[in-house]
MARVO-40828 format. One record per residue (C-alpha): residue number from 1; residue in three letters; x negated, y negated, z negated. Coordinates in pm, whole numbers. Each point is the difference from the previous one (the first is absolute). Example, Ala and Ser with C-alpha at 12.3 -4.5 7.8 and 13.67 -1.06 7.14 Angstrom:
# residues 2
1	ALA	-1230	450	-780;
2	SER	-137	-344	66;
//
This chain:
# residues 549
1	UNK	7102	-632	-3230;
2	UNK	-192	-300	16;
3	UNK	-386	106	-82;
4	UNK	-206	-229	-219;
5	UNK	-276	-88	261;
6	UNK	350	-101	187;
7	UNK	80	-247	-279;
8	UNK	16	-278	269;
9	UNK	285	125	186;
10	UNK	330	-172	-80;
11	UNK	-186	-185	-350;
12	UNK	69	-317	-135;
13	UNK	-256	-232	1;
14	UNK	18	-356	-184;
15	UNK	-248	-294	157;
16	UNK	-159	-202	-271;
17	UNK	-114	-324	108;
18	UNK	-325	-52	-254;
19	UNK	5	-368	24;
20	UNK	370	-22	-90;
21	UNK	46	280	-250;
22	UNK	-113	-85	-348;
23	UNK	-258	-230	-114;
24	UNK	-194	123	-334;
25	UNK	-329	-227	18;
26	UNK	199	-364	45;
27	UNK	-121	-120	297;
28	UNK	326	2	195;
29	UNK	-115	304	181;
30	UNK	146	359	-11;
31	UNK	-256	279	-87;
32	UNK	-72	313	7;
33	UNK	54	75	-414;
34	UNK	348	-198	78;
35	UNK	78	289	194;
36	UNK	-98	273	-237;
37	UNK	191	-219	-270;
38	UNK	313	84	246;
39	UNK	-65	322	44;
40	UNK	308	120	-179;
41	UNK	181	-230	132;
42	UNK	-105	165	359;
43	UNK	106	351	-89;
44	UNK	331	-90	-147;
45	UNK	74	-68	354;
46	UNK	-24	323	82;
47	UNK	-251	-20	285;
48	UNK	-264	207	90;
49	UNK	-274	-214	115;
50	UNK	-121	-369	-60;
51	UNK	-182	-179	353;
52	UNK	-243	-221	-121;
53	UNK	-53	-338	244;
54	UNK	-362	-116	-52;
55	UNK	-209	-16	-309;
56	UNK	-353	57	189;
57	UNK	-245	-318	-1;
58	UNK	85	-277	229;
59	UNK	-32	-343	48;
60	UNK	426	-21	17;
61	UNK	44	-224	318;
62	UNK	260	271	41;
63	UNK	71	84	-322;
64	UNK	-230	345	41;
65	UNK	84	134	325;
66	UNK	-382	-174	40;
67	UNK	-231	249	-141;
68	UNK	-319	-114	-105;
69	UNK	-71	307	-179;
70	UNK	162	363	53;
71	UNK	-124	194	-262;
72	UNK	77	-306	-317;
73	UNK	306	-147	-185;
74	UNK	-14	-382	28;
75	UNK	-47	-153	-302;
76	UNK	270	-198	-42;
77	UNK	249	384	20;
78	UNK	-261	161	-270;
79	UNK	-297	279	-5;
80	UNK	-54	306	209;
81	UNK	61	164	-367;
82	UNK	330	-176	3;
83	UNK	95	189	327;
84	UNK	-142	302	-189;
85	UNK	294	-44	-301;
86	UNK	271	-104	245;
87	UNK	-59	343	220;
88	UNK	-56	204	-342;
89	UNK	310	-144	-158;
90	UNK	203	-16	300;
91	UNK	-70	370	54;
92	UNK	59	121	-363;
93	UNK	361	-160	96;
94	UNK	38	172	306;
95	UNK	-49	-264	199;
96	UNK	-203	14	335;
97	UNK	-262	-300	66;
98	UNK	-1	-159	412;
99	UNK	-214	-288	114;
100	UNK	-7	-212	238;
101	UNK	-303	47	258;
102	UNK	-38	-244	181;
103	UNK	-297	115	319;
104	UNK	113	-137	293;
105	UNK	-174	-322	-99;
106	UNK	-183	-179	-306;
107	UNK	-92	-311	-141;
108	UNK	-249	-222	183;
109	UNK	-155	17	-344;
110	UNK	-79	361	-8;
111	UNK	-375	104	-19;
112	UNK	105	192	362;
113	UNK	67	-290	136;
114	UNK	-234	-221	-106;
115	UNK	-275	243	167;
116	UNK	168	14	283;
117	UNK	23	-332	118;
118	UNK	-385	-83	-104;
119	UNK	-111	116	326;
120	UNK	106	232	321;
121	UNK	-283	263	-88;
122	UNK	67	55	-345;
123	UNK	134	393	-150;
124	UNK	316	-117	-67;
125	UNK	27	-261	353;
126	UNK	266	216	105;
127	UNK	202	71	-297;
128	UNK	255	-295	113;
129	UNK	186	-129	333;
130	UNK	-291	-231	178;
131	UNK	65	-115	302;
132	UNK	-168	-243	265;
133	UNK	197	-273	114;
134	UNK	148	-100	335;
135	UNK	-227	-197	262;
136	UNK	176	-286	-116;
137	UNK	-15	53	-392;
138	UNK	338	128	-40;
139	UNK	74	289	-194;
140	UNK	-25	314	149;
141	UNK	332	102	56;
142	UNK	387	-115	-90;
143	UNK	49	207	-261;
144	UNK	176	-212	-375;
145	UNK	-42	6	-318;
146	UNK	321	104	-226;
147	UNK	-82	-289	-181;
148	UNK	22	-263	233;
149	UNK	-227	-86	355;
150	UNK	-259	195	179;
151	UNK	-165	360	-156;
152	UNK	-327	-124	36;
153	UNK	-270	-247	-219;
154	UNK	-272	-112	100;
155	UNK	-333	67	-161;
156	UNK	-309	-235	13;
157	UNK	-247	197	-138;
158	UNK	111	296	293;
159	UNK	83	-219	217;
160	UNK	305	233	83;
161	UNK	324	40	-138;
162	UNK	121	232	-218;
163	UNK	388	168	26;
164	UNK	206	-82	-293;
165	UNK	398	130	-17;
166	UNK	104	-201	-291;
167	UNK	-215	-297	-134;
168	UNK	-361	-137	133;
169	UNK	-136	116	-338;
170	UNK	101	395	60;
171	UNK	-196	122	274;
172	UNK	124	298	148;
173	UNK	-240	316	-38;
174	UNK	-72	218	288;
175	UNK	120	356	29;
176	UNK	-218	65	243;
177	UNK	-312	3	-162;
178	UNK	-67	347	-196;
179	UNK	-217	-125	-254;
180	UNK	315	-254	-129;
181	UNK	232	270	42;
182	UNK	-194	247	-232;
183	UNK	-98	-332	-273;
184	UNK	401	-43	-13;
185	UNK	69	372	-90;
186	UNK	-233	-10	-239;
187	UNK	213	-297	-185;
188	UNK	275	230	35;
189	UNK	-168	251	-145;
190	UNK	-150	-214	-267;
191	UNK	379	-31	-118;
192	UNK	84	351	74;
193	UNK	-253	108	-299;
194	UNK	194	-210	-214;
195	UNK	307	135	19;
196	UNK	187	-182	207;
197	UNK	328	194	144;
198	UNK	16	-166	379;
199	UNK	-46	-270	173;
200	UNK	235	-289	172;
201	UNK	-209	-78	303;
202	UNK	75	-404	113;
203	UNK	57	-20	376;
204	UNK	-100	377	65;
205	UNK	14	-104	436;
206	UNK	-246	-263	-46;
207	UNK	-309	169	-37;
208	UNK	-93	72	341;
209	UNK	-2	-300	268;
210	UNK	15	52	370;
211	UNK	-428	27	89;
212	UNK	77	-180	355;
213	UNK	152	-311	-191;
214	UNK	262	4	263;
215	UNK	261	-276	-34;
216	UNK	308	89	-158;
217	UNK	315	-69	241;
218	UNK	324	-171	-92;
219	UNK	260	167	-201;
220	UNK	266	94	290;
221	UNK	300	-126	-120;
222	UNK	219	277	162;
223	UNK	-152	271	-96;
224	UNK	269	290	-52;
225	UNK	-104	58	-361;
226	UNK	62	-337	-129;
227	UNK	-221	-320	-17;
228	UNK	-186	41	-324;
229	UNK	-58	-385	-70;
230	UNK	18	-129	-357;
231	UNK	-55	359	-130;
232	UNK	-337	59	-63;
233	UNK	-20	-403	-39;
234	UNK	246	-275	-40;
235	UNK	118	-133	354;
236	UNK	-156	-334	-118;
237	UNK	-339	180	111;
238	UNK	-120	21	339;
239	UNK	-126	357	-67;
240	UNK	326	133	91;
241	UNK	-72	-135	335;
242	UNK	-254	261	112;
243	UNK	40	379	36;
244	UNK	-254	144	-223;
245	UNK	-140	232	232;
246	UNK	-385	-42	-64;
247	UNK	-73	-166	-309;
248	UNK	160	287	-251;
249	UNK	177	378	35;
250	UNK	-364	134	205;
251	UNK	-16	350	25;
252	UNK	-307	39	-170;
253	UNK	191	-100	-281;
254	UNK	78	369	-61;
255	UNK	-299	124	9;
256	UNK	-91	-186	-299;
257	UNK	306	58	-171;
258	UNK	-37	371	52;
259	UNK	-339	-56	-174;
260	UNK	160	-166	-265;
261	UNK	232	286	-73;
262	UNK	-261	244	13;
263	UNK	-181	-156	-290;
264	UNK	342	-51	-232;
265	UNK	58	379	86;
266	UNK	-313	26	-188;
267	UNK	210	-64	-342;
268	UNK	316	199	-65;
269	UNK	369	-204	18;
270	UNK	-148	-319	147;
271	UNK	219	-222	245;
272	UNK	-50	-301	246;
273	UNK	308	-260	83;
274	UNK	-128	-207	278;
275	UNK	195	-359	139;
276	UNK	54	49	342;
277	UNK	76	-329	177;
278	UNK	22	31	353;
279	UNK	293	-200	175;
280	UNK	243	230	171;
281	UNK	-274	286	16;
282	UNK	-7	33	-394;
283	UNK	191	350	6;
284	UNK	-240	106	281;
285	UNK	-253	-43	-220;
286	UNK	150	121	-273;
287	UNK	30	341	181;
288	UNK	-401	9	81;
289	UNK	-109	-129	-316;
290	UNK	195	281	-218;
291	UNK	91	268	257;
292	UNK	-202	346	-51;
293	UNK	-61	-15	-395;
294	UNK	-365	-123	108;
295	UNK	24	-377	-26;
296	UNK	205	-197	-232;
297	UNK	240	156	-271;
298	UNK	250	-276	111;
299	UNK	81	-301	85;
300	UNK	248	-321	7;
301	UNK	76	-281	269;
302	UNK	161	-324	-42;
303	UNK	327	108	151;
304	UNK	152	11	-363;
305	UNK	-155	-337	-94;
306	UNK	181	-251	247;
307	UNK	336	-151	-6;
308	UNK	223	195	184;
309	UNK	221	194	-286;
310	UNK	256	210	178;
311	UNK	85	355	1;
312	UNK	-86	44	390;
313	UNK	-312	-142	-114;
314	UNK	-67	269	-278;
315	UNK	118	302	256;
316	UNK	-177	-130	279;
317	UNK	-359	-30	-195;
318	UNK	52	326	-161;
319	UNK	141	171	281;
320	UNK	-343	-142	214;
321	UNK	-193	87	-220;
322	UNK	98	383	-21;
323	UNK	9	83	352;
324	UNK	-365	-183	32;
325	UNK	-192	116	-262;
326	UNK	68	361	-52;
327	UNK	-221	151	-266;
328	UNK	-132	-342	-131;
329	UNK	181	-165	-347;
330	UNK	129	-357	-43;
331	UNK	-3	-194	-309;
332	UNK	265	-248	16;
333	UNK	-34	-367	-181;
334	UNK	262	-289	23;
335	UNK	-246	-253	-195;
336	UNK	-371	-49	-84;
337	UNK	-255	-321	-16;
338	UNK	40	-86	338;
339	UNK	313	-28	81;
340	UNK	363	-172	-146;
341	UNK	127	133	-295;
342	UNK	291	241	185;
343	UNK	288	-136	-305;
344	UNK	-41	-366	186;
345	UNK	-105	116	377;
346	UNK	289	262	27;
347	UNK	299	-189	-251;
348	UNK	298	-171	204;
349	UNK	165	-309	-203;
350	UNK	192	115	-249;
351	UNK	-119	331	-97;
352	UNK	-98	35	-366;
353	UNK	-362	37	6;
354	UNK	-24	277	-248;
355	UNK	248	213	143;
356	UNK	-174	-44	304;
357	UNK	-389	131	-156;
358	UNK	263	301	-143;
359	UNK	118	89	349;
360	UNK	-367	-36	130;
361	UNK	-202	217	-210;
362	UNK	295	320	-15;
363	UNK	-59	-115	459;
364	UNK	-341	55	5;
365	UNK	-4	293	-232;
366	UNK	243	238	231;
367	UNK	-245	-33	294;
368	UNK	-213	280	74;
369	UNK	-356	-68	-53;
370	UNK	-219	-170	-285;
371	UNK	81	-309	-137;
372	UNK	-184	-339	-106;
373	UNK	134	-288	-244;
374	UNK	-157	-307	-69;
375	UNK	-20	-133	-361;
376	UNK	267	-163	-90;
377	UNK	270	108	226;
378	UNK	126	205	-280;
379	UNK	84	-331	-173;
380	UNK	168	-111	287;
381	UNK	-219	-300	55;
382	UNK	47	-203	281;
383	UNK	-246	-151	237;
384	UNK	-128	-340	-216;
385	UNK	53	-400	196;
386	UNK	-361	-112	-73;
387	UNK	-86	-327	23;
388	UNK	-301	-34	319;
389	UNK	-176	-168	-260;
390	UNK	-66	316	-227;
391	UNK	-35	201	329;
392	UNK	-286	206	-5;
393	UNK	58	262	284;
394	UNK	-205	-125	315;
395	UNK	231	135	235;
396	UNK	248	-219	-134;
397	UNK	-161	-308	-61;
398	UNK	-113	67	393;
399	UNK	373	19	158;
400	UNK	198	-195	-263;
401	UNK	243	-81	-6;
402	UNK	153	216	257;
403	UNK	-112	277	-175;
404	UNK	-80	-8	-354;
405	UNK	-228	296	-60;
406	UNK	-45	259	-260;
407	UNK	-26	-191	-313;
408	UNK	391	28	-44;
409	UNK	-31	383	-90;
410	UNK	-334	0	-171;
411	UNK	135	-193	-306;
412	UNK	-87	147	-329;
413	UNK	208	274	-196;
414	UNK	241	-117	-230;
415	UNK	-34	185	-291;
416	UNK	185	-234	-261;
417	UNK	262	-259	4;
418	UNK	-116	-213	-272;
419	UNK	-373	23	38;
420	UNK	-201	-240	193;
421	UNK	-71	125	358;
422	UNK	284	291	-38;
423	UNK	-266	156	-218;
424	UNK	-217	43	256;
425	UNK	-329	-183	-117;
426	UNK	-34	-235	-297;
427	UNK	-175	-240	213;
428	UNK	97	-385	39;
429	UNK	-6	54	396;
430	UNK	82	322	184;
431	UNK	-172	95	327;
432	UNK	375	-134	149;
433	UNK	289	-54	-198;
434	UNK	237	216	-130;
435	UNK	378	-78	108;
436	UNK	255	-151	-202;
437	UNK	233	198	151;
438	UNK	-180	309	-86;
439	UNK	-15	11	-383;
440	UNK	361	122	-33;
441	UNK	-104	327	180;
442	UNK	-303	21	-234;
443	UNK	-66	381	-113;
444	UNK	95	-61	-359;
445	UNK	366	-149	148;
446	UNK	63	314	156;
447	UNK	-126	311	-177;
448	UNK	285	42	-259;
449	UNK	247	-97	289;
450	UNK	213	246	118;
451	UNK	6	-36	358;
452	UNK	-263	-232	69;
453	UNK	-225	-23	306;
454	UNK	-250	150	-211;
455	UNK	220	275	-139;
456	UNK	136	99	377;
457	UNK	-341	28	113;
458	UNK	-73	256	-251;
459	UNK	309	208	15;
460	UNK	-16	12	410;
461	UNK	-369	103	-68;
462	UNK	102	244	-219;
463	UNK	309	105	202;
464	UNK	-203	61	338;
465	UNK	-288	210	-229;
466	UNK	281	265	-128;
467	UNK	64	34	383;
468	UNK	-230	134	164;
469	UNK	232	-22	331;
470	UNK	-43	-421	16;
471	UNK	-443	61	-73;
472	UNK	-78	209	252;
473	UNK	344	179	201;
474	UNK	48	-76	327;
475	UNK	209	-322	113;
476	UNK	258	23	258;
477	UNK	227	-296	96;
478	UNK	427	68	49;
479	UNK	247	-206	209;
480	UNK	108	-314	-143;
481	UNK	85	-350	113;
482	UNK	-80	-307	-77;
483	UNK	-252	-95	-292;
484	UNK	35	365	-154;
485	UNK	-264	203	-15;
486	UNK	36	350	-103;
487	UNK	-242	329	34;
488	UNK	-52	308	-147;
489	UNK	-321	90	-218;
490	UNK	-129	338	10;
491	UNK	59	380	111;
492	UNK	231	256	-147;
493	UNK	171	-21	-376;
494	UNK	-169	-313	-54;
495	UNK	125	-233	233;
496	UNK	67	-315	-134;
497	UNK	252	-216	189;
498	UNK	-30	-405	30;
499	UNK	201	-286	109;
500	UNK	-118	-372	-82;
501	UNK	223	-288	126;
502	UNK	-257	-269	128;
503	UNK	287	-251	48;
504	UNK	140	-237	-226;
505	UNK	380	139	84;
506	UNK	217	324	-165;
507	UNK	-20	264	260;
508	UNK	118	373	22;
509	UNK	-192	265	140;
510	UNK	59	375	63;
511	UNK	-237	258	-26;
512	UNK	-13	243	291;
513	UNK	240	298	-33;
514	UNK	-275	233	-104;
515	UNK	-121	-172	-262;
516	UNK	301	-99	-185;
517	UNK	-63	260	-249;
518	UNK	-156	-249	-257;
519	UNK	-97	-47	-349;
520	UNK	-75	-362	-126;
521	UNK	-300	-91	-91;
522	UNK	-42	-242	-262;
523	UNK	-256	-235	210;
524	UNK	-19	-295	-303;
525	UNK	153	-303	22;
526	UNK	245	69	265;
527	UNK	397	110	-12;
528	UNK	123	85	321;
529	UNK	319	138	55;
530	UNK	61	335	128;
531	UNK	303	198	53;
532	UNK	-179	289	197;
533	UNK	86	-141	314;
534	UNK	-137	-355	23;
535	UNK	-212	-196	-226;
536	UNK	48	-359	-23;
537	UNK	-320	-209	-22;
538	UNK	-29	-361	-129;
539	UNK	-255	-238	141;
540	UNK	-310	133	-98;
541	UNK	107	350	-150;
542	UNK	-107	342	-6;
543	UNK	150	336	26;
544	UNK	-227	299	-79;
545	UNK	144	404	-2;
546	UNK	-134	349	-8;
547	UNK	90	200	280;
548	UNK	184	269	-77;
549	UNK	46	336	218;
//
């Protein structure tokens, strides 16, 4: 059995989007005593933990993934003795508290920062990415922003220039130094004394950059494992060009991770999720990041949060991911804040959207491994047109229109149908507008609904927790053609057999002959028929069994 300091492994774990959640002070703006407001909302769901995206102090040119301030709540989200109620409430609810930490860079308006650049001799001159430019002025080296053009600003007062992976105004910190390593576990375990449950560590591989500042080279595109482009960014942006060789993934990087864990392992039942986003070498890194019970407690890559929806797909990811990693854990996501909403990146034309976020969830929920949701998936939202005029997201507004951004899944909760802003915030103006097509799938439409989105969620929640085959039992994959995918869950008398029919067409499938002693499982929302031969599958339907002996 699973042991409480284990809690991590195969949980639940819901991502609330502060911003977006609930407003309670008017201002447009989601807050942190919105979310304690919804806290009973949360646990209905029947998940274990809630991810928290950033509430710390920042100056929001990227909506808080720019820290100004580790160790503070911005104003605007509440009080450090709001965090204090949310963690004590959340708890007495049993629900576990993760935040975002967000080291491998800050704002350019953090005190660290600020220090740094006043001069080349300073304590802290070292605590970021300087560099010296080229003979002729250039930057130092090729590497690119994720954001759009070249990694590096420069900076007058240094007269160098400083590395930045995302925008000018987040300066990437540097790993190298001891002094900032030790200052950033001490923000960790500023939080740690609070209570805090784990942490979801924003691009884990970036923390460590290649000392040489060798160039990175192209991305081959014939590698045998697959050209990577338009993964880790949209193939509008040149930074799927280059093979990421120097500029992330550094083997120091574990060295400081392994630090890292040493200090949770300080607290009892404590966990790390860390984004890995590393091109074609993400499962590689994977494999060294959680391998050995030392480092991370697990991890996710964006292989679930791209286009392709097909049951080779699914086998092939899973399948990669258990021969490489072998004693590390996975926590599987098919949305969050960065990405498409998966109901409108994965949907064909003419599927019935709801159906669809059904089939999804009860997906995601057979796989072996922990599991993430983003707020309002359970609604079955889908991703929101906005207008580039109420864009906010500078990654967007940068590559529009080719590529839209993030602003289409970061719209606010809908909470009711008739109340201004979906009841999200009584404010004239929210941060960015709330969908019309959304208020139908408000909460209050679908809580007394049989059968809703909402409702599904929570009984294939509650389904997977009364088996304790589909948390935690071991995953192995059967024959079957085309967009079937079917696999057995567990060891011994409580194997759990699955079949889900990816494709929009009836198929029949037979279990092998050794399995066809079967008893249905009533996996809700799904009828297929079974004669105790062959089971017929619709498009998009499930079959779940016990195994009998």
């Amino acid at each position: 059995m699973t042991q409480p300091s284990d809690w991590w492994r195969g949980c639940v774990i819901y991502q609330v989007y502060p911003r977006s959640y609930q407003d309670t002070s008017g201002d447009g703006i989601g807050d942190l005593r919105g979310i304690i407001k919804r806290l009973d909302y949360i646990a209905s769901l029947g998940v274990d933990a809630i991810w928290l995206s950033p509430f710390f102090k920042s100056p929001m040119a990227d909506f808080g993934y720019d820290v100004s301030d580790y160790c503070d709540v911005d104003p605007m989200f509440g009080t450090l003795s709001d965090f204090d109620e949310l963690i004590e409430q959340a708890h007495a609810k049993g629900l576990k508290i993760i935040i975002d930490q967000v080291i491998s860079h800050s704002s350019d308006q953090h005190g660290w920062f600020k220090e740094s650049r006043s001069s080349r001799d300073n304590p802290k001159a070292d605590w970021y990415v300087w560099a010296d430019p080229k003979p002729d002025g250039t930057a130092p080296n090729n590497w690119l922003s994720i954001f759009g053009g070249p990694a590096w600003e420069w900076d007058t007062v240094r007269r160098q220039y400083y590395m930045h992976n995302f925008l000018a105004s987040q300066p990437d910190l540097n790993f190298h130094n001891a002094d900032l390593q030790n200052a950033i576990l001490d923000t960790v375990r500023f939080w740690l004394d609070r209570g805090v449950d784990g942490f979801r560590l924003d691009t884990v591989n970036f923390y460590v950059h290649d000392k040489q500042l060798r160039d990175n080279p192209p991305l081959s595109k014939s590698a045998e494992d697959g050209n990577f482009m338009g993964v880790d960014a949209p193939d509008t942006n040149p930074y799927g060009f280059q093979d990421h060789l120097y500029d992330k993934s550094q083997p120091e990087n574990i060295v400081f991770l392994q630090r890292l864990r040493a200090l949770l392992d300080e607290y009892e039942g404590r966990t790390t999720v860390g984004e890995i986003g590393d091109g074609r070498r993400s499962l590689k890194t994977v494999a060294a990041y959680t391998n050995g019970g030392d480092k991370l407690h697990m991890a996710y890559t964006f292989d679930m949060l791209g286009g392709e929806f097909s049951a080779e797909h699914f086998r092939r990811s899973i399948s990669n991911f258990q021969s490489v990693v072998q004693d590390g854990w996975v926590c599987w996501a098919f949305s969050n804040h960065d990405v498409e909403r998966h109901v409108s990146r994965w949907m064909q034309a003419g599927d019935d959207p709801e159906h669809f976020a059904r089939f999804a969830i009860t997906l995601l929920s057979s796989f072996r491994g922990s599991i993430c949701l983003y707020q309002g998936e359970e609604l079955g939202l889908e991703e929101a047109d906005i207008a580039f005029e109420d864009l906010v997201d500078p990654y967007g507004i940068r590559f529009w229109p080719a590529y839209k951004g993030r602003d289409g899944c970061r719209t606010p909760m809908v909470w009711t149908r008739q109340a201004a802003n979906g009841g999200f915030s009584d404010s004239a103006h929210s941060w960015l507008p709330v969908p019309e097509s959304h208020y139908h799938l408000a909460v209050d439409q679908q809580t007394h609904v049989a059968g809703s989105v909402l409702n599904h969620y929570r009984a294939t929640l509650a389904f997977r927790k009364a088996h304790p085959a589909l948390i935690n039992g071991a995953m192995s994959f059967l024959e079957a053609d085309g967009e079937v995918l079917a696999f057995v869950r567990g060891e011994g008398e409580g194997r759990m057999l699955l079949a889900l029919n990816l494709g929009r067409q009836q198929v029949s499938w037979s279990p092998p002959a050794h399995l066809k002693a079967l008893k249905l499982a009533h996996m809700p929302g799904f009828s297929p028929a079974w004669d105790g031969e062959t089971v017929k599958l619709q498009g998009h339907d499930v079959f779940c069994a016990h195994i009998g002996s």
